[in-house]
C-alpha positions as CSV (number, residue, x, y, z in Angstrom):
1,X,-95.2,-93.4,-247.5
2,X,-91.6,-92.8,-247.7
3,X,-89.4,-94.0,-251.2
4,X,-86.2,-94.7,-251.0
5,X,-83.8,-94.0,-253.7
6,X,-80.8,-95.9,-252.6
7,X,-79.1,-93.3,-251.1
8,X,-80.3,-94.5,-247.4
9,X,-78.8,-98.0,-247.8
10,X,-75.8,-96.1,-249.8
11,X,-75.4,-94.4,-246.5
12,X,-75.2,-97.2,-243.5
13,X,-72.6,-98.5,-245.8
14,X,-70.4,-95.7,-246.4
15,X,-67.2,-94.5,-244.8
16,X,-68.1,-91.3,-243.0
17,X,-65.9,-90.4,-240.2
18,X,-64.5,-87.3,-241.8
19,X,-68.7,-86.3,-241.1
20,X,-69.0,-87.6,-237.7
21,X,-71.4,-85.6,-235.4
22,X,-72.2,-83.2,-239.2
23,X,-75.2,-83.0,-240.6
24,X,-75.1,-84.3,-244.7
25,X,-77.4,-84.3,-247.4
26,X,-76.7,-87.3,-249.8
27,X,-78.7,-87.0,-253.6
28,X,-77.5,-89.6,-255.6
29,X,-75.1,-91.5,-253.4
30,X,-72.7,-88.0,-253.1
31,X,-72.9,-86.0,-250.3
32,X,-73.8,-82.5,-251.7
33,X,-73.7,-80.4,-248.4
34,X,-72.0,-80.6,-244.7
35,X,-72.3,-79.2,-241.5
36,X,-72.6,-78.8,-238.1
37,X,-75.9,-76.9,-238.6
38,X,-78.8,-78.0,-240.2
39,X,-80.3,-74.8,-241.4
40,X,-76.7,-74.3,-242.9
41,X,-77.2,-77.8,-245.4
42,X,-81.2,-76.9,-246.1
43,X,-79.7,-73.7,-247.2
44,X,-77.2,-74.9,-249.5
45,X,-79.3,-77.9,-251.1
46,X,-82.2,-75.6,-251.8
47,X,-79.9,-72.9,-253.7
48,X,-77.8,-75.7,-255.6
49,X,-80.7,-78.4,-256.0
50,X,-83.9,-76.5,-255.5
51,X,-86.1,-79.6,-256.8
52,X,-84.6,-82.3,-255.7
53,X,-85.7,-83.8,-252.0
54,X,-82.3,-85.3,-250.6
55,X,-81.4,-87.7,-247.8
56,X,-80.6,-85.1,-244.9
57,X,-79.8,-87.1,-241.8
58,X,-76.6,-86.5,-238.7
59,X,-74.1,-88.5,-239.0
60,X,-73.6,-90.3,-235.7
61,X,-70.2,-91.4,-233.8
62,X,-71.5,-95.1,-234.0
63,X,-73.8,-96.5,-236.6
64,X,-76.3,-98.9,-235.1
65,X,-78.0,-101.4,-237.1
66,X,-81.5,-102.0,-235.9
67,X,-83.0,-105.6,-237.4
């Protein structure tokens, strides 16, 4: 089972078209870490927050809400 902290629903609501087509991990509603590769953001959220599990997800060119 999956828990959600807020920072998914903190996410489809955010402004995030200077991260379009980046990767970001979000921890507590801030995005900590940006790129356009993956291993690049897991790199820099495990040296800066090594036990903390963020939201990592891609940010697309269009959001899609799916009911």
């Amino acid at each position: 089972m999956i828990f959600m902290n807020g920072d998914y629903e903190w996410f489809i609501q955010a402004n995030l078209d200077g991260y379009i087509g980046k990767w970001v991990a979000i921890i507590n509603k801030k995005i900590v870490a940006s790129s356009e590769n993956l291993n690049d953001v897991l790199k820099k959220v495990n040296e800066e927050y090594p036990t903390t599990v963020p939201f990592v997800t891609k940010v697309p060119e269009k959001l899609l809400m799916v009911v």
